[in-house]
C-alpha positions, 0 to 999 in steps of 0.5 A: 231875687225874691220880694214880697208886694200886696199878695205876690212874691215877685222872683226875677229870673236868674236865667232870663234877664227881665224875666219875672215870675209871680208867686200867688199868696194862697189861702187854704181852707176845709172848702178849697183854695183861693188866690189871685192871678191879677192886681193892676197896682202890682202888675202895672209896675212892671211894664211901661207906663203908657202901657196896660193890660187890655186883652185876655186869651184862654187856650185850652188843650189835651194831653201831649200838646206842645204850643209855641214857641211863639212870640213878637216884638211889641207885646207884654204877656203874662201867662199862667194855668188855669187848669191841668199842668204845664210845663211852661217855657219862656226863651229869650228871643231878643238878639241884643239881650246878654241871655239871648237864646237861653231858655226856662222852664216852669211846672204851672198847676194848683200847688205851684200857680204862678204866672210868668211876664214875658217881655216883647221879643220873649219866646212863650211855650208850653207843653201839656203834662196832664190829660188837660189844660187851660191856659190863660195870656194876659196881653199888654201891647199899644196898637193892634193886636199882632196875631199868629202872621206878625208873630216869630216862631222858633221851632220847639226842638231847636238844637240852638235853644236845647229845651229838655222837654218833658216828651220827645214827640208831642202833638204839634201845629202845623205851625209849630213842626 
């Protein structure tokens, strides 16, 4: 389902339930490009209303890295690429869910420049397509911060979640092996 608010097309997921991607507006001139990542009176109608986003991260990687999959129980997250390309994937991690273990992936760079909410209990990945990437989280959560130690992690090539990744042997974490 796709709907058009401010300068976003909003498409809910048909792999993912709660699952929402957000399609920038983007203007193209003779100088280059410009679009939004962000507008609080959009954004804000997606996650509950007790909440807000108060943390931002940026993640920057060389060719080949796989990061994640990674997630927690209290968190919102909106991610996207800044810079490079990602092959983004999001795995729905909530036992209780109808799309529980299913997974989606997503080509993030310049032409396609969306931005994925996750849910708490949602599984965020990405893999680096390029020689480079930056890769931006926006987090929503009450209370602290939970880092990589209160975080789950699925490991990338679970035959359980089957995610066709662009490369078989990545550059990975000690974490994430």
């Amino acid at each position: 389902m796709k709907s058009k608010v401010k300068d976003f097309t909003i498409i809910k997921s048909e792999i993912i339930d709660e699952l929402i991607i957000f399609k920038p507006s983007v203007n193209i001139d003779s100088r280059g490009s410009i679009y939004s990542t962000f507008h609080k009176d959009v954004f804000q109608d997606f996650i509950p209303k007790d909440l807000s986003f108060k943390h931002d991260k940026f993640s920057e990687s060389t060719a080949s890295v796989l990061r994640g999959i990674h997630g927690d129980i209290k968190s919102w997250k909106l991610v996207t690429c800044v810079y490079g390309e990602v092959f983004q994937v999001v795995v729905d991690c909530r036992p209780d869910s109808p799309t529980y273990l299913k997974w989606e992936g997503f080509l993030i760079n310049k032409e396609n420049p969306i931005s994925v909410l996750l849910t708490p209990g949602m599984g965020n990945a990405f893999y680096v397509t390029g020689e480079k990437a930056v890769y931006h989280y926006k987090l929503a959560y009450s209370g602290e911060y939970l880092d990589a130690q209160d975080q789950f992690t699925l490991k990338w090539n679970d035959p359980a979640v089957g995610i066709k990744w662009p490369n078989n042997n990545p550059v990975l974490s000690d974490r994430d092996k």
